[in-house]
Every structure is written in C-alpha cells, then in structure tokens.
C-alpha positions in Angstrom: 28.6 -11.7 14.8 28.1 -9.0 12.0 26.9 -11.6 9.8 24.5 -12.8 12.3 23.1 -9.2 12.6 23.2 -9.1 8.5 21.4 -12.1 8.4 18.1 -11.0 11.2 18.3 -7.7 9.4 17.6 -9.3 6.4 14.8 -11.6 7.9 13.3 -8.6 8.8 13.0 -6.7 5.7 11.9 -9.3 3.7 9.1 -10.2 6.6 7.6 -7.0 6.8 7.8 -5.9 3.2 6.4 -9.1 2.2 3.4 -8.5 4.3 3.0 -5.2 3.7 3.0 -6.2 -0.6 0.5 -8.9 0.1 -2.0 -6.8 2.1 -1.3 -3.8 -0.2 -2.2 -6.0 -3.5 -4.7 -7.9 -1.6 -6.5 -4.5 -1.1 -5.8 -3.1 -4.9 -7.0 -6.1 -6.3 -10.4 -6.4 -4.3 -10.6 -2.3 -5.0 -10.5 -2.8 -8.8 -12.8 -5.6 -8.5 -15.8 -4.0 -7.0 -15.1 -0.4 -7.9 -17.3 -0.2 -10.6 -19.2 -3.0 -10.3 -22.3 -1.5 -9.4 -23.1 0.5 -12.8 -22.5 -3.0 -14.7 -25.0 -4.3 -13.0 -24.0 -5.4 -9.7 -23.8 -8.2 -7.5 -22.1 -11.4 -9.3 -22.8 -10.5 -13.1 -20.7 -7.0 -12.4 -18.1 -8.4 -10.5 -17.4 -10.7 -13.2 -18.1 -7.5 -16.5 -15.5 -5.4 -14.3 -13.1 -8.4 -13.7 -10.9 -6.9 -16.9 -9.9 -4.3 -14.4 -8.5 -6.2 -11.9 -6.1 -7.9 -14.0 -3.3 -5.7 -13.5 -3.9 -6.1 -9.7 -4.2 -9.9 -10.4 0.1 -9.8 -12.2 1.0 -8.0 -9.0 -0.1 -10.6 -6.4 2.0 -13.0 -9.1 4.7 -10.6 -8.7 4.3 -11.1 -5.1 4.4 -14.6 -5.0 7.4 -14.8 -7.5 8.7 -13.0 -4.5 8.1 -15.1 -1.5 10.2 -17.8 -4.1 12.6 -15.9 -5.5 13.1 -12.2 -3.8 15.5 -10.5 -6.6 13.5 -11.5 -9.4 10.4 -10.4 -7.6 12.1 -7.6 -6.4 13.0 -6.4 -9.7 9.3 -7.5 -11.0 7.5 -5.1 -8.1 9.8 -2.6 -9.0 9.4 -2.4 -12.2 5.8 -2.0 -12.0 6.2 0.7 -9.7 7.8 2.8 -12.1 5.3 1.5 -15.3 2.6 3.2 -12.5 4.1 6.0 -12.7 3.4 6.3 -16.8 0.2 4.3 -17.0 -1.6 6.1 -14.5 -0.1 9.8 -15.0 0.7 9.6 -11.4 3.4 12.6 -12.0 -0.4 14.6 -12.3 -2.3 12.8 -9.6 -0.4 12.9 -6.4 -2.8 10.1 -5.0 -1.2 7.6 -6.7 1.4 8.5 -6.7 1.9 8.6 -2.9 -0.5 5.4 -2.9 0.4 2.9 -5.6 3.3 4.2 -7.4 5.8 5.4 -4.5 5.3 2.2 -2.0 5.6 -0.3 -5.2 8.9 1.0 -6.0 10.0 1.2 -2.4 8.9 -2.3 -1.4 10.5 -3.7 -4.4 13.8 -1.9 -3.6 13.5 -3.6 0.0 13.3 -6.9 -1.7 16.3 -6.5 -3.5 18.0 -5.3 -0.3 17.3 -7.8 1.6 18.4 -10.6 -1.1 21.3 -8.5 -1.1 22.3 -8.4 2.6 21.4 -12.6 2.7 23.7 -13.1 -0.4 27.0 -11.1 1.1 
C-alpha cells in the first residue's frame, strides 16, 4: 500500500513538473526568439539575426527532453541551470528573474530528482 501511494505520488510530480518545464521553456524560447527581432529587421531575416539568443533557451528544452528519458540526469541538468541563471543574469539584482526564470528552474529540477527518487525507493 505505501508503495502504491509512493509510486502515484511520484507519477504525479513528474507529470506536472514536466508540463510545467515544457510550457515554461516553450515560452522562453519563443520570447528570446522574437524579442528583438524587430530592430534587426524584422519578419524572417530578424528572427533568424536574433536566433543567437535563443540558444540558451534552445539547451533547456534539451535539458527537458533528457528529462522525459532520463529524470535524475535531467533533473540535475535543469537544476543546474537554474542556479548558472542566477550568475549569468545577475538575477540576485533583478528580482524578475529571479522570481521568473531563476527560482522555478531550480525548483522544477529539484521535483525531478524527487520524483526519480520516490520511484527508485
């Protein structure tokens, strides 16, 4: 019975967070695709000068997939890109990212390795 209830517990962390990582870097990535698109140009030709700035978006939805495959690794991989957010963007200045990027990245991947955790025992 308690491993039952361990087991649905876990099912449902790792549900919800992975939705919540996929529509969170979904949204990131489309964000720093077209956010400054419009002074290089716009339409197709700046889409495609701003792409550079999407790449960081672009590792995290790999990170995401590594974790529908493999939840500790990706787990560990969300995480630790949560807390490089934290440096790269000076979010300990900007509580906006903090509270947006930063905070949920490193929480999500935590949940990850939680529920990987609670499957395993």
């Amino acid at each position: 019975m308690k491993e039952e209830i361990r087991h649905k517990t876990a099912n449902l962390i790792r549900r919800y967070t992975r939705m919540v990582l996929l529509v969170l870097g979904i949204l990131l990535f489309i964000f720093s695709l077209l956010s400054g698109a419009d002074r290089l140009g716009g339409g197709i030709k700046g889409i495609i000068y701003n792409s550079p700035n999407a790449l960081p978006w672009l590792i995290l939805l790999i990170a995401i997939y590594i974790a529908f495959k493999w939840e500790m690794v990706g787990g560990l991989i969300i995480l630790m890109m949560g807390l490089f957010t934290i440096f790269f963007f000076n979010a300990v200045e900007n509580l906006f990212v903090l509270l947006v990027i930063s905070i949920p990245l490193i929480v999500l991947g935590k949940l990850l390795v939680i529920a990987w955790y609670l499957d395993r025992q």
